[in-house]
Structures are given as structure tokens and as C-alpha cells.
PDB file of N, CA, C and O in Angstrom:
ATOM      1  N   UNK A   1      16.502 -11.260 -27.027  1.00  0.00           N
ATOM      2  CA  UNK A   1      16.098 -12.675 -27.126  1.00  0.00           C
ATOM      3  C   UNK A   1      15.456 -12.943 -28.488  1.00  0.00           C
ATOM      4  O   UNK A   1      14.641 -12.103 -28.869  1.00  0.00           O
ATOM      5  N   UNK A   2      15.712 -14.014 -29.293  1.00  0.00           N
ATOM      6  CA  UNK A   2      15.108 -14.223 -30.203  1.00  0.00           C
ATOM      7  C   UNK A   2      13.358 -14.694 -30.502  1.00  0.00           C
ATOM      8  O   UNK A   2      13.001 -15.718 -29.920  1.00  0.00           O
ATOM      9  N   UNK A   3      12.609 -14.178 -31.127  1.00  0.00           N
ATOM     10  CA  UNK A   3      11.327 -15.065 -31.051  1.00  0.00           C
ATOM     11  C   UNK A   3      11.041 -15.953 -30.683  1.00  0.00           C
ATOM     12  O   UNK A   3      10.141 -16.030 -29.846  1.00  0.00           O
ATOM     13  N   UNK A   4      11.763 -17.133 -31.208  1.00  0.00           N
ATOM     14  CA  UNK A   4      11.786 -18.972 -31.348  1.00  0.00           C
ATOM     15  C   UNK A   4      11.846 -18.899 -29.861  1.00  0.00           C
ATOM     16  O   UNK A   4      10.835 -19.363 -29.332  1.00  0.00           O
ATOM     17  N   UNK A   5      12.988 -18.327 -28.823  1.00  0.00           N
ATOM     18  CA  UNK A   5      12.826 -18.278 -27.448  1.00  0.00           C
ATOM     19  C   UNK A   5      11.942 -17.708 -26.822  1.00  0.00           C
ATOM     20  O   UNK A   5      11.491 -18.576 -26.075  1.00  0.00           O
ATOM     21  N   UNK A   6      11.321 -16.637 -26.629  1.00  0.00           N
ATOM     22  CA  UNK A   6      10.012 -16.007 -26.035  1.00  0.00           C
ATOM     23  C   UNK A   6       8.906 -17.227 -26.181  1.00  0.00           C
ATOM     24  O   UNK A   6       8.205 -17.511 -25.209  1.00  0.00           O
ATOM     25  N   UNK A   7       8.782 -17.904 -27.374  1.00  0.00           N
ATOM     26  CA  UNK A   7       7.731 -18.433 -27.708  1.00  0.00           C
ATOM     27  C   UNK A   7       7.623 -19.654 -27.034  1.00  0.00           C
ATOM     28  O   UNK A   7       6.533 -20.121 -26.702  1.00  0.00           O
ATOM     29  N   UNK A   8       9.191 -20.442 -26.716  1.00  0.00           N
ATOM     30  CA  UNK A   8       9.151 -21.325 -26.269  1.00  0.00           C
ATOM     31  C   UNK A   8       8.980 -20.980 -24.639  1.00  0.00           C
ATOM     32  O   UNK A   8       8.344 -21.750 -23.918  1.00  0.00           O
ATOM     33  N   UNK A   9       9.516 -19.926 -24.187  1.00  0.00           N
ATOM     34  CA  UNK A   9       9.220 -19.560 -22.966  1.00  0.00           C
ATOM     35  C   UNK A   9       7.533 -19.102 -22.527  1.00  0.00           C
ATOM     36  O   UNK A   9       6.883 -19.608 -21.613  1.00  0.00           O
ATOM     37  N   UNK A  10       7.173 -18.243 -23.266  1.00  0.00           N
ATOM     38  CA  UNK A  10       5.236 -18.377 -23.322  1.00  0.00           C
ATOM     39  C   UNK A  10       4.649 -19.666 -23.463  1.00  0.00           C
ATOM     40  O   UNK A  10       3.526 -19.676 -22.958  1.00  0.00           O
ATOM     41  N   UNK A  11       5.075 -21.060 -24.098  1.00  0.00           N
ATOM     42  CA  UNK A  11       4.110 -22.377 -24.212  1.00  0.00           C
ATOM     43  C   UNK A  11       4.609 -23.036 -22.985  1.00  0.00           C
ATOM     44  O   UNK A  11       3.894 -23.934 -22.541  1.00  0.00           O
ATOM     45  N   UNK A  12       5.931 -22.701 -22.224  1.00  0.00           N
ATOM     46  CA  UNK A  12       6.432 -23.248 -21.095  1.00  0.00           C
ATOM     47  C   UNK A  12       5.849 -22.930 -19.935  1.00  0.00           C
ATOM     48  O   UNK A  12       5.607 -23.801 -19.099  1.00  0.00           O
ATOM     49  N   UNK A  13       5.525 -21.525 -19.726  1.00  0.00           N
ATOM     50  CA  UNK A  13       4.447 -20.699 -18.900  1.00  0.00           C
ATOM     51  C   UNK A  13       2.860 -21.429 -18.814  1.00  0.00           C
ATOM     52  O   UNK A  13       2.170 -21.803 -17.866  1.00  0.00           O
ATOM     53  N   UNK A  14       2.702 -21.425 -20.040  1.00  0.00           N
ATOM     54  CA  UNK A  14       1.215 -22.271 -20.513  1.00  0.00           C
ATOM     55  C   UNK A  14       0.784 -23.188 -19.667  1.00  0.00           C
ATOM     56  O   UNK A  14      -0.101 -23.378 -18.833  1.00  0.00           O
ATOM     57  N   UNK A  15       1.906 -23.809 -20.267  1.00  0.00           N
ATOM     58  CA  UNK A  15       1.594 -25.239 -20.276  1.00  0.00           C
ATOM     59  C   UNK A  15       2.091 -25.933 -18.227  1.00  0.00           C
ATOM     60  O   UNK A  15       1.670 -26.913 -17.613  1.00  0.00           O
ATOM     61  N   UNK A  16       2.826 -25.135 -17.930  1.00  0.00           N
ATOM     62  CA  UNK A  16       2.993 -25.162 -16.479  1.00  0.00           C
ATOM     63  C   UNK A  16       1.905 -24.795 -15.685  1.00  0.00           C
ATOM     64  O   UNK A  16       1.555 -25.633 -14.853  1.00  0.00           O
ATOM     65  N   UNK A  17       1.133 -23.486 -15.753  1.00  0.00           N
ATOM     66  CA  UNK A  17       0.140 -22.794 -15.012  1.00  0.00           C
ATOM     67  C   UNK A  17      -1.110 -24.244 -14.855  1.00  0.00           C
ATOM     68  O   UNK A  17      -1.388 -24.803 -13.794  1.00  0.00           O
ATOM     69  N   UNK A  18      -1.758 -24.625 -16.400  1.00  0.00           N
ATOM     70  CA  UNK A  18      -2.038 -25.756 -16.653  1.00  0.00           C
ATOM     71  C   UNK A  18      -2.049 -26.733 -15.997  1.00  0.00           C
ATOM     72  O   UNK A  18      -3.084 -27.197 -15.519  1.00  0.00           O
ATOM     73  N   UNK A  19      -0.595 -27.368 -15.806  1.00  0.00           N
ATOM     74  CA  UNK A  19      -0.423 -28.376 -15.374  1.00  0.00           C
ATOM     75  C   UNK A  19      -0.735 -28.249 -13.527  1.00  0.00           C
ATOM     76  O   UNK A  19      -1.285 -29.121 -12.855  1.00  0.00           O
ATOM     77  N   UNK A  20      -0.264 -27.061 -13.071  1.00  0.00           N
ATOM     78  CA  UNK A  20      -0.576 -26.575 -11.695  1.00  0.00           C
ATOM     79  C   UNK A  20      -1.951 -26.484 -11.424  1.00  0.00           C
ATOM     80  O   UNK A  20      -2.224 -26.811 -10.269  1.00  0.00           O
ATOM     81  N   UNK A  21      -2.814 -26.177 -12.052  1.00  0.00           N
ATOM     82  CA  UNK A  21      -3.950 -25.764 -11.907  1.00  0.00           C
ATOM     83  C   UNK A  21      -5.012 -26.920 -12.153  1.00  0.00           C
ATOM     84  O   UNK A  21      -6.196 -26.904 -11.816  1.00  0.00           O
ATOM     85  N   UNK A  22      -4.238 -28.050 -12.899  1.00  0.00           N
ATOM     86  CA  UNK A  22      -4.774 -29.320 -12.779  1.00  0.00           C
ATOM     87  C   UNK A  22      -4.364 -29.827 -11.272  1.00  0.00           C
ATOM     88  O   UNK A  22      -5.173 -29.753 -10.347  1.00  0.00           O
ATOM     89  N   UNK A  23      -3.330 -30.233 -11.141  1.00  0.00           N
ATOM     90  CA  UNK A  23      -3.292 -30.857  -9.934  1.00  0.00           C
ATOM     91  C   UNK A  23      -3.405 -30.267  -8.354  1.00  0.00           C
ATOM     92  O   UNK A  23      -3.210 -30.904  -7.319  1.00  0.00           O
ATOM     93  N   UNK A  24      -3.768 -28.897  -8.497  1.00  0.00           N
ATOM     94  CA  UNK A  24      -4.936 -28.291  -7.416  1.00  0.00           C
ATOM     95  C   UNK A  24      -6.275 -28.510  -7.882  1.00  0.00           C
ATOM     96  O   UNK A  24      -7.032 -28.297  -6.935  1.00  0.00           O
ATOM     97  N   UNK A  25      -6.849 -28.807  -8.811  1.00  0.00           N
ATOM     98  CA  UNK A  25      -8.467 -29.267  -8.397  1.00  0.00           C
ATOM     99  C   UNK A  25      -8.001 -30.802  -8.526  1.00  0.00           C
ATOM    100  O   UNK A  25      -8.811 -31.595  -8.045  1.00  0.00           O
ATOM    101  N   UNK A  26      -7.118 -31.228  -8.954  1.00  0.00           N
ATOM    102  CA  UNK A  26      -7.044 -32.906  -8.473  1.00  0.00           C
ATOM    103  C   UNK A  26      -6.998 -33.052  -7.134  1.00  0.00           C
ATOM    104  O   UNK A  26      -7.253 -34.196  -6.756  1.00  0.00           O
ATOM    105  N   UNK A  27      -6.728 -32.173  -6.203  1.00  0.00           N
ATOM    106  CA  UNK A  27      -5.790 -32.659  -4.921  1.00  0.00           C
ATOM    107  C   UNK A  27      -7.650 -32.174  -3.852  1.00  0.00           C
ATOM    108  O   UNK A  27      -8.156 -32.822  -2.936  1.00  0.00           O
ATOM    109  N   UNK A  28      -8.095 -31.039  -4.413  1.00  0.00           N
ATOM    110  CA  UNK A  28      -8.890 -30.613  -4.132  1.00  0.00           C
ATOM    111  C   UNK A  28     -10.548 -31.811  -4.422  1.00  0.00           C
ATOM    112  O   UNK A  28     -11.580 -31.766  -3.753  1.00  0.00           O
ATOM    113  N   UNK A  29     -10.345 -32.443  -5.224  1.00  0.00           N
ATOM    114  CA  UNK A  29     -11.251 -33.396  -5.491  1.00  0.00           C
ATOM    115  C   UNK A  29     -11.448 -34.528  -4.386  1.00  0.00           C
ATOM    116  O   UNK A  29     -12.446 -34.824  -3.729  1.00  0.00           O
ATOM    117  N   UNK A  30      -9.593 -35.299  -4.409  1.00  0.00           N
ATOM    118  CA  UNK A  30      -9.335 -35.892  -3.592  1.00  0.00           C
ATOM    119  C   UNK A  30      -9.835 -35.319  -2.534  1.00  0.00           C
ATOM    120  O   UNK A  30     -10.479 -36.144  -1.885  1.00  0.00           O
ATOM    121  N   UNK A  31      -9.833 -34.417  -2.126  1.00  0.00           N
ATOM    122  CA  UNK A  31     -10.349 -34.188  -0.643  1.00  0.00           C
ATOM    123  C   UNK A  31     -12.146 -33.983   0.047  1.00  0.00           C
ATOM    124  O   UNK A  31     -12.799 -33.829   1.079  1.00  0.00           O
ATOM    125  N   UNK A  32     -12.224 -34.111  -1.279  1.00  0.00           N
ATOM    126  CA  UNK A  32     -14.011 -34.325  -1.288  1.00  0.00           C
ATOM    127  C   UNK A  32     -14.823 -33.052  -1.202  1.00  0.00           C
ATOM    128  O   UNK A  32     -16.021 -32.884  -0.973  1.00  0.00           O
ATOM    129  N   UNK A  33     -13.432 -31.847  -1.552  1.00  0.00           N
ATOM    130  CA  UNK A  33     -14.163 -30.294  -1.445  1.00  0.00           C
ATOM    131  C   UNK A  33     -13.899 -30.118  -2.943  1.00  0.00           C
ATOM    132  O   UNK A  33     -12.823 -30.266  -3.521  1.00  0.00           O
ATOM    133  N   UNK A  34     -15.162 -29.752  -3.496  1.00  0.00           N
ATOM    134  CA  UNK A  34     -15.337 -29.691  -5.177  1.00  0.00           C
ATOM    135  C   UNK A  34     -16.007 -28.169  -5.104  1.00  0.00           C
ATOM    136  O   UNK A  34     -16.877 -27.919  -5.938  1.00  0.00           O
ATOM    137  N   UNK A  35     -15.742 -27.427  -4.408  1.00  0.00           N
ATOM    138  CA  UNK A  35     -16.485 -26.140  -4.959  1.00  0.00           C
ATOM    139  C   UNK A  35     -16.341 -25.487  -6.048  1.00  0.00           C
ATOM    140  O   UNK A  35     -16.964 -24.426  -6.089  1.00  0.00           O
ATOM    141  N   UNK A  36     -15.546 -25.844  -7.218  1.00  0.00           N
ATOM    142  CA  UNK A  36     -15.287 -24.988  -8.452  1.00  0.00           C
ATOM    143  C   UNK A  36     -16.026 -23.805  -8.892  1.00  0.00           C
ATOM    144  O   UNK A  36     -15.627 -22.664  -9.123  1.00  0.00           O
ATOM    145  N   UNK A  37     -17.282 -24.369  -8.961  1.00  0.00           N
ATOM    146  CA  UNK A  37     -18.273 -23.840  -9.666  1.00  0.00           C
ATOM    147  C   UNK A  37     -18.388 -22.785  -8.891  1.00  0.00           C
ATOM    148  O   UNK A  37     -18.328 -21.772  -9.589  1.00  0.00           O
ATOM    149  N   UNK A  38     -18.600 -22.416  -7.179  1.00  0.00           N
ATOM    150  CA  UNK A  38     -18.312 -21.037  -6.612  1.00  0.00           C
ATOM    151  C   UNK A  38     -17.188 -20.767  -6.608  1.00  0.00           C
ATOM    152  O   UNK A  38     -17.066 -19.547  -6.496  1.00  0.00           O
ATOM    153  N   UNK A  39     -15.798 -21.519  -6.706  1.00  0.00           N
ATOM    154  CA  UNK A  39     -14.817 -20.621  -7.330  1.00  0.00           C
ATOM    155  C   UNK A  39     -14.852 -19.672  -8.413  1.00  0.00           C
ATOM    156  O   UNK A  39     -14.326 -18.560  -8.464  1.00  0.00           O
ATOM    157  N   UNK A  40     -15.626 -20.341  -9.364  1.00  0.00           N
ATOM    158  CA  UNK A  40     -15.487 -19.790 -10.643  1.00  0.00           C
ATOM    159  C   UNK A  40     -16.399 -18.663 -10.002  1.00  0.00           C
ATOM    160  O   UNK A  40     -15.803 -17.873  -9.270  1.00  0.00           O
ATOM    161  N   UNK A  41     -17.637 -18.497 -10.159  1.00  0.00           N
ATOM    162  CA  UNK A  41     -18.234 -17.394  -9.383  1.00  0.00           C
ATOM    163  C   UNK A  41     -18.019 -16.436  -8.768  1.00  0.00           C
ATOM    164  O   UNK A  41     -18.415 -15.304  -9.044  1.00  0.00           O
ATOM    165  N   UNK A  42     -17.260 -16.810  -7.708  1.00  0.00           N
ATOM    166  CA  UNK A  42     -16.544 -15.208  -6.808  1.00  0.00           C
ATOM    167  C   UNK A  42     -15.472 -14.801  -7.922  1.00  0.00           C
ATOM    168  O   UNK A  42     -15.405 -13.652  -8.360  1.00  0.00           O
ATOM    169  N   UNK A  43     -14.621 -15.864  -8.351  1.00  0.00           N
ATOM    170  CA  UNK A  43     -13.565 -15.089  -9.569  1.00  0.00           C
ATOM    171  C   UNK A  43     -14.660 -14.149 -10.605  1.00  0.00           C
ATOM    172  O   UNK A  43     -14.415 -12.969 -10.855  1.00  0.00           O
ATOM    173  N   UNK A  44     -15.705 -14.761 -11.071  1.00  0.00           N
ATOM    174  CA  UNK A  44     -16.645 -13.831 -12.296  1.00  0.00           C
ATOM    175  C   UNK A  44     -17.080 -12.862 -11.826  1.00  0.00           C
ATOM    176  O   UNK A  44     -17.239 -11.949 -12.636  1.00  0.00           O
ATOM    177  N   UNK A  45     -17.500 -12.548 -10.269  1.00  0.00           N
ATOM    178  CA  UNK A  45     -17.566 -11.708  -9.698  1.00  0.00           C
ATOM    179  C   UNK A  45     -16.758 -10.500  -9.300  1.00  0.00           C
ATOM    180  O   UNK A  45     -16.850  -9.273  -9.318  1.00  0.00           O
ATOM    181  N   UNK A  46     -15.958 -11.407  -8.948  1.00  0.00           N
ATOM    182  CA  UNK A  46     -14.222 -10.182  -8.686  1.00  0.00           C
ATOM    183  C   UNK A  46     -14.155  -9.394  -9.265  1.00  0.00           C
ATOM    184  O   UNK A  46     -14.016  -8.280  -8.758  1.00  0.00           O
ATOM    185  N   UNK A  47     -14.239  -9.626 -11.070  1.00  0.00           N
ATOM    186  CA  UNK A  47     -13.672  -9.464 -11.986  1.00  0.00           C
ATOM    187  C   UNK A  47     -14.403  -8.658 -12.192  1.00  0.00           C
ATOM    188  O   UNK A  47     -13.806  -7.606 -12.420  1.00  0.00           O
ATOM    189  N   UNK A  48     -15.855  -8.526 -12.260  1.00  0.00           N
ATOM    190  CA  UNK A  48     -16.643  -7.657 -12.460  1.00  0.00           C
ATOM    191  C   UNK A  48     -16.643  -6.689 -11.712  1.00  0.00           C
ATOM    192  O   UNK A  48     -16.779  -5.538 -12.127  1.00  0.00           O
ATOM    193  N   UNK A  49     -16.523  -6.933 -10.751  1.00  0.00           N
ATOM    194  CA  UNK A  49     -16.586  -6.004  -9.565  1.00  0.00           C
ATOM    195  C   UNK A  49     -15.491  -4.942  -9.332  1.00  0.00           C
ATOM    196  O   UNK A  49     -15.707  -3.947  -8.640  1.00  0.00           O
ATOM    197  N   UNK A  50     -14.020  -5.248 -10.081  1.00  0.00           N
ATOM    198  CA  UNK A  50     -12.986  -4.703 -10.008  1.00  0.00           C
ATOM    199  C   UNK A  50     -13.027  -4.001 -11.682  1.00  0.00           C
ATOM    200  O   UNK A  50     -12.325  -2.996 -11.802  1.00  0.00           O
ATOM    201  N   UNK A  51     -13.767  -4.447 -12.916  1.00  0.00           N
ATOM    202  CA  UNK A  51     -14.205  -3.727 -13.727  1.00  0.00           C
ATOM    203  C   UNK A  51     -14.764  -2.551 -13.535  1.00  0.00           C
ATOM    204  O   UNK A  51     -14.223  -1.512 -13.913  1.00  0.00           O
ATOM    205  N   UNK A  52     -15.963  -2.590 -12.896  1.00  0.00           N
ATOM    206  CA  UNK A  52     -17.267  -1.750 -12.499  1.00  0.00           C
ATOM    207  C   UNK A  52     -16.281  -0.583 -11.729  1.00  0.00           C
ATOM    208  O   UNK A  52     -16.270   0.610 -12.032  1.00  0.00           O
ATOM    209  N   UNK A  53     -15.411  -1.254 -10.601  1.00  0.00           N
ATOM    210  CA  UNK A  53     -14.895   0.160  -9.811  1.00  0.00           C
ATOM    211  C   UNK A  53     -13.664   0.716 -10.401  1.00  0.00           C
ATOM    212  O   UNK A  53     -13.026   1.560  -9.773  1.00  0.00           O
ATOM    213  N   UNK A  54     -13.268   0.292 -11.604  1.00  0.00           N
ATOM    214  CA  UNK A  54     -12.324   0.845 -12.334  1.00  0.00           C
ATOM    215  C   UNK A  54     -12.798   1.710 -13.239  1.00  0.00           C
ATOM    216  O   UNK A  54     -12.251   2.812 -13.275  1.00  0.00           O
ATOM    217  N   UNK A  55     -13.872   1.441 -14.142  1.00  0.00           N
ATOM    218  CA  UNK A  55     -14.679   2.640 -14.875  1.00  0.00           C
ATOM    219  C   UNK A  55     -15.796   3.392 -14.060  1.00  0.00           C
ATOM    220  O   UNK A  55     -16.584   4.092 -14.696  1.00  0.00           O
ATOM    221  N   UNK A  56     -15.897   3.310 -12.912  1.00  0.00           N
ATOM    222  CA  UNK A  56     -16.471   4.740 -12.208  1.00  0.00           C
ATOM    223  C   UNK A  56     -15.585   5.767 -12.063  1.00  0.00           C
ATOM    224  O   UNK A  56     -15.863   6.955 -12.224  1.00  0.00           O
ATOM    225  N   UNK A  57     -14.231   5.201 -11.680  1.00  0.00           N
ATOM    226  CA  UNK A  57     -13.124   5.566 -10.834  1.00  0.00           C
ATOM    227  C   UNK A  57     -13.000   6.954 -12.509  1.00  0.00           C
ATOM    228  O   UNK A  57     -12.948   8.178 -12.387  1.00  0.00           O
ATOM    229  N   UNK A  58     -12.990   6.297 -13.626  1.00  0.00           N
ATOM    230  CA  UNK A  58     -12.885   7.159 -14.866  1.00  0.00           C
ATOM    231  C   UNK A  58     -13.513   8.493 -14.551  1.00  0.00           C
ATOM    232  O   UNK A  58     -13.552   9.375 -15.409  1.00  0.00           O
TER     233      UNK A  58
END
């Protein structure tokens, strides 16, 4: 595949995930459940948490 294509296929990816991920906290707003902010949280958590047991695991 040429560059010019990957690249356009990576800003297509982008820009889709994006657009999805807008209109789940839109739909999610609409519904008067706004928890983001503990979304974001258990995700910062996860993340850490799946860090932490990956370098013990070392």
C-alpha cells in the first residue's frame, strides 16, 4: 500500500472513533446519565492497574 493510503486510512480511523465517541456521550447526555468524569476514572484506574500488574509480573 502506498503511504498517501495508510495515511488516509489512519485520519479515517481518527476521525470515525471521534465521531463515535461523540455521539455516545451525546446520546448519553440526552439521557440525563453524565458520569464521564467516573468514566474517565475507572479507565485511569484500569490503566494503572493493568500497568502495575504488568511490571510485577516482570
Amino acid at each position: 500500500m502506498s503511504p498517501e493510503y495508510e495515511n488516509l486510512i489512519n485520519s479515517m480511523t481518527i476521525l470515525y472513533i471521534t465521531v463515535v465517541w461523540v455521539f455516545i456521550m451525546t446520546v448519553m447526555y440526552g439521557f440525563g446519565c453524565t458520569p464521564t468524569h467516573r468514566y474517565y476514572s475507572l479507565i485511569r484506574d484500569g490503566i494503572h492497574i493493568r500497568i502495575r500488574s504488568e511490571s510485577s509480573e516482570i
